[in-house]
NUTI-292802 format. One line per field, with one value per residue: residue number from 1; residue in one letter; z, y, x of N, C-alpha, C in turn. Coordinates in steps of 0.2 Angstrom, whole numbers, padded with zeros to 4 digits. Each point is the difference from the previous one (the first is absolute). Layout:
seq (NUM / ...)
type (a / ...)
n.pz (Z / ...)
n.py (Y / ...)
n.px (X / ...)
ca.pz (Z / ...)
ca.py (Y / ...)
ca.px (X / ...)
c.pz (Z / ...)
c.py (Y / ...)
c.px (X / ...)
//
This chain:
seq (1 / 2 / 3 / 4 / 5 / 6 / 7 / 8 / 9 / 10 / 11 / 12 / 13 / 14 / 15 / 16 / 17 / 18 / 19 / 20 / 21 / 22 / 23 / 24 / 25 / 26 / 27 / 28 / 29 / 30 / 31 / 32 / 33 / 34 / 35 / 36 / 37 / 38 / 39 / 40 / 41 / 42 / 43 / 44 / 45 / 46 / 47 / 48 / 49 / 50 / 51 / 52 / 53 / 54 / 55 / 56 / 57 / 58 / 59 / 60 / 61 / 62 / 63 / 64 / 65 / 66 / 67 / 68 / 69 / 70 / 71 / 72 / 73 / 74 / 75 / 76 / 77 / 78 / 79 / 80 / 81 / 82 / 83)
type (x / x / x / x / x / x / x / x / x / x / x / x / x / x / x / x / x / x / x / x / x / x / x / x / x / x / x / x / x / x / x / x / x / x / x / x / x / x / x / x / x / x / x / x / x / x / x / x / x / x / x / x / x / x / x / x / x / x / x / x / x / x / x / x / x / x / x / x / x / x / x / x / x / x / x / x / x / x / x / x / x / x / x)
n.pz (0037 / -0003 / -0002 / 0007 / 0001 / -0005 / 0000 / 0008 / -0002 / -0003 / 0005 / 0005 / -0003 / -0001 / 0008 / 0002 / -0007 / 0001 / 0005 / -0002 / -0004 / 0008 / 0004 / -0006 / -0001 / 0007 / -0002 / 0000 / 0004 / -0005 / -0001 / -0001 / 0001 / 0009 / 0002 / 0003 / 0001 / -0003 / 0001 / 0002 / 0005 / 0003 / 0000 / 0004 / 0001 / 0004 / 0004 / 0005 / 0007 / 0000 / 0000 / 0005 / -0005 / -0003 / 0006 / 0003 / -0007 / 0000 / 0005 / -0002 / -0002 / 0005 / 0001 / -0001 / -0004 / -0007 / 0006 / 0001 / -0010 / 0001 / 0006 / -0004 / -0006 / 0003 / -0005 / -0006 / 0002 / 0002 / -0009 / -0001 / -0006 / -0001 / -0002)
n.py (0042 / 0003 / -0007 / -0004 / 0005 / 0000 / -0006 / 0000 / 0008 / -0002 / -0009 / 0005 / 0001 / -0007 / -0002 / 0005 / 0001 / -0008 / 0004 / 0008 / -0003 / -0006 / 0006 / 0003 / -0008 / -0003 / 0001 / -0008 / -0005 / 0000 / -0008 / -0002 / -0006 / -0001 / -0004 / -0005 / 0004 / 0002 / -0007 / 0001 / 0001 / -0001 / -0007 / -0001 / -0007 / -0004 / 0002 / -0002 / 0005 / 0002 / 0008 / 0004 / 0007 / -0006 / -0003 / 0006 / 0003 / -0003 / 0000 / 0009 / -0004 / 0006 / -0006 / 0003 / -0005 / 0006 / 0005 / -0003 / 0001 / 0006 / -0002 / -0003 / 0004 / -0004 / 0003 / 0000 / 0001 / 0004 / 0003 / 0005 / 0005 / 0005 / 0005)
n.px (0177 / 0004 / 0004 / 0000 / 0001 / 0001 / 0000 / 0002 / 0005 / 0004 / 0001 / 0002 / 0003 / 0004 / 0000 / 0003 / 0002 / 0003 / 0002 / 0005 / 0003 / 0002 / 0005 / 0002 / 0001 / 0002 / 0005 / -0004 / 0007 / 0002 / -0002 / 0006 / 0000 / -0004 / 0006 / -0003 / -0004 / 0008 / -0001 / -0007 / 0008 / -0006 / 0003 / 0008 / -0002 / 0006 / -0003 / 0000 / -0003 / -0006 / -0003 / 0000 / -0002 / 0002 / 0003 / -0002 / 0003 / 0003 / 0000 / 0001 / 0003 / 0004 / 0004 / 0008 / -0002 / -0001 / 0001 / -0003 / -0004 / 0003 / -0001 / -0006 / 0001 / 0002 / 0000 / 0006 / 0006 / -0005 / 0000 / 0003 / -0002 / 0006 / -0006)
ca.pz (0005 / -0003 / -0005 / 0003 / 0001 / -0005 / -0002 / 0005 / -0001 / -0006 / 0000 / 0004 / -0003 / -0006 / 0002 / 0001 / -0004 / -0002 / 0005 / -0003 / -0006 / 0000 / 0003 / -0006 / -0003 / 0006 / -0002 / 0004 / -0004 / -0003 / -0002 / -0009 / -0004 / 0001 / 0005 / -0002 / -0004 / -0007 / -0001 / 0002 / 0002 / 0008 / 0005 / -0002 / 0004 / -0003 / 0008 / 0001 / 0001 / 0002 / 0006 / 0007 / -0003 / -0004 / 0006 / 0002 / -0004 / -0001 / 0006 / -0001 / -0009 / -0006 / -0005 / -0008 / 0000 / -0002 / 0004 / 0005 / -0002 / -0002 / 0005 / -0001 / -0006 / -0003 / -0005 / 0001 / 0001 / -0006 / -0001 / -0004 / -0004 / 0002 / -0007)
ca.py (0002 / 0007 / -0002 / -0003 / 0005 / 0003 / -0006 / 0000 / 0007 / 0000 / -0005 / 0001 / 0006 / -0002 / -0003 / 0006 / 0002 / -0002 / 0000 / 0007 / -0002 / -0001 / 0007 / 0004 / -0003 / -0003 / -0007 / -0003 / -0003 / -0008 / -0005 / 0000 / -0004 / 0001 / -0005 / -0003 / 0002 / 0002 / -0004 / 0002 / -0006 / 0003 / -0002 / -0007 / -0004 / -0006 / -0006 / -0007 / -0003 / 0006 / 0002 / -0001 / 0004 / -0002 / -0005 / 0001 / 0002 / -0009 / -0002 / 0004 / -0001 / 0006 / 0000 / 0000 / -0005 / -0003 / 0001 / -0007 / -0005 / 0000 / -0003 / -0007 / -0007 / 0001 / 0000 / 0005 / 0008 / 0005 / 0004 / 0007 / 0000 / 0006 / 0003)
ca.px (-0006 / -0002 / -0007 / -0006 / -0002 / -0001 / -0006 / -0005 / -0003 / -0003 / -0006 / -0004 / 0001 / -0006 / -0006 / -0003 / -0003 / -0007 / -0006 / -0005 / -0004 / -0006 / -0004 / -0004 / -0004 / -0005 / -0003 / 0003 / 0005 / -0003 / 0006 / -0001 / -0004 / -0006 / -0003 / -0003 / -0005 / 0001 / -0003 / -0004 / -0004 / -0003 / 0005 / 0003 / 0000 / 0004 / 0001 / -0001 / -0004 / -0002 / 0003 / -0005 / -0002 / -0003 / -0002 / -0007 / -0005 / -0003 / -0005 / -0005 / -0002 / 0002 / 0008 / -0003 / -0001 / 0008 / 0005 / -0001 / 0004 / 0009 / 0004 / -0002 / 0004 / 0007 / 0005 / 0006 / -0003 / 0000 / 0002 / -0003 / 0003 / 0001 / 0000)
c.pz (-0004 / -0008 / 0003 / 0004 / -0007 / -0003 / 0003 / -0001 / -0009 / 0000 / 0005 / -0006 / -0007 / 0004 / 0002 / -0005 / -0002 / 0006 / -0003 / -0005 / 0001 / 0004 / -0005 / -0004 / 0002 / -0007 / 0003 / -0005 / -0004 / -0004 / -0009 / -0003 / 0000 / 0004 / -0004 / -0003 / -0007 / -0003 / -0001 / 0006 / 0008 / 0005 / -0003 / 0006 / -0003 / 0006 / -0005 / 0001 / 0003 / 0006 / 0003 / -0001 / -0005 / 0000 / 0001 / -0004 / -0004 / 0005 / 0001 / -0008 / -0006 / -0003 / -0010 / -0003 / -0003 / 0004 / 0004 / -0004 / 0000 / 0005 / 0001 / -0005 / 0004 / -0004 / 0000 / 0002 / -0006 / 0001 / -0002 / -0004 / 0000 / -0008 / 0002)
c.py (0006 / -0003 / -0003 / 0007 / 0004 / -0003 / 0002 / 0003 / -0001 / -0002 / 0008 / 0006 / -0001 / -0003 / 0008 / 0002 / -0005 / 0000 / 0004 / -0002 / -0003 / 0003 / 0002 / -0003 / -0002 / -0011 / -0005 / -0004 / -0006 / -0002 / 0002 / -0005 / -0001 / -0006 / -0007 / 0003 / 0003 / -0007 / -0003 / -0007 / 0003 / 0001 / -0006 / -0005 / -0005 / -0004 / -0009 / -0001 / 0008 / 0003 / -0001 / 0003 / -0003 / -0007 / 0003 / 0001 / -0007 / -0002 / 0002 / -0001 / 0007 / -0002 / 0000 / -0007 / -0003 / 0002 / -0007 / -0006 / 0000 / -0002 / -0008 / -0003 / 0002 / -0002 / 0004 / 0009 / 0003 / 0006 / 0006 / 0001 / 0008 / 0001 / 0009)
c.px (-0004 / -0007 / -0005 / -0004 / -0003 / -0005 / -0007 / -0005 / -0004 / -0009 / -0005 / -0004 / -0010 / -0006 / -0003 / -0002 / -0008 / -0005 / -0004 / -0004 / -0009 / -0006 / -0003 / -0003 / -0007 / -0001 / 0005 / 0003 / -0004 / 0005 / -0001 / -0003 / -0006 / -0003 / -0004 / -0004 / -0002 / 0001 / -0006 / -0004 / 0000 / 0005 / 0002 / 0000 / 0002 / -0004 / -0002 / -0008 / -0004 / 0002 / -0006 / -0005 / -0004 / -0004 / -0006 / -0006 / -0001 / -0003 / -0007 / -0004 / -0001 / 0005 / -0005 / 0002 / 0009 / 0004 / -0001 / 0004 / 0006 / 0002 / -0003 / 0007 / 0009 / 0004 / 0003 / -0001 / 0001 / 0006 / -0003 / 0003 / 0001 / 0001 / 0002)
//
């Protein structure tokens, strides 16, 4: 009992210190890699078939044209390639 307690205290010990940190710092958490977008790609969509967001902007005719193509060909799914 005495080490599940020790633990707890340790884990509570280090989220208080990194609260203060972000009291003094005022900066917020961010990922190490950097998301899709250390890729430099906008967003990632695997769907099949558009969303409904992009349904209207083809009805309206502001869709962007190759975003329209990529849900026309089905061929294989793509990849990325992580450098």
């Amino acid at each position: 009992m005495e080490t599940i307690l020790l633990t707890f205290g340790f884990f509570i010990a280090v989220i208080f210190a990194m609260s203060i940190g972000f009291i003094i710092k005022g900066k917020t958490i961010k990922g190490s890699c950097g998301g899709i977008t250390a890729l430099g790609m906008k967003k990632m969509c695997d769907c099949e078939e558009p969303c409904d967001n992009l349904k209207s902007k083809i009805a309206d005719g502001t869709a962007d044209p190759n975003e329209v193509a990529r849900f026309e060909k089905k061929a294989e799914p793509q990849f990325y390639e992580v450098k």
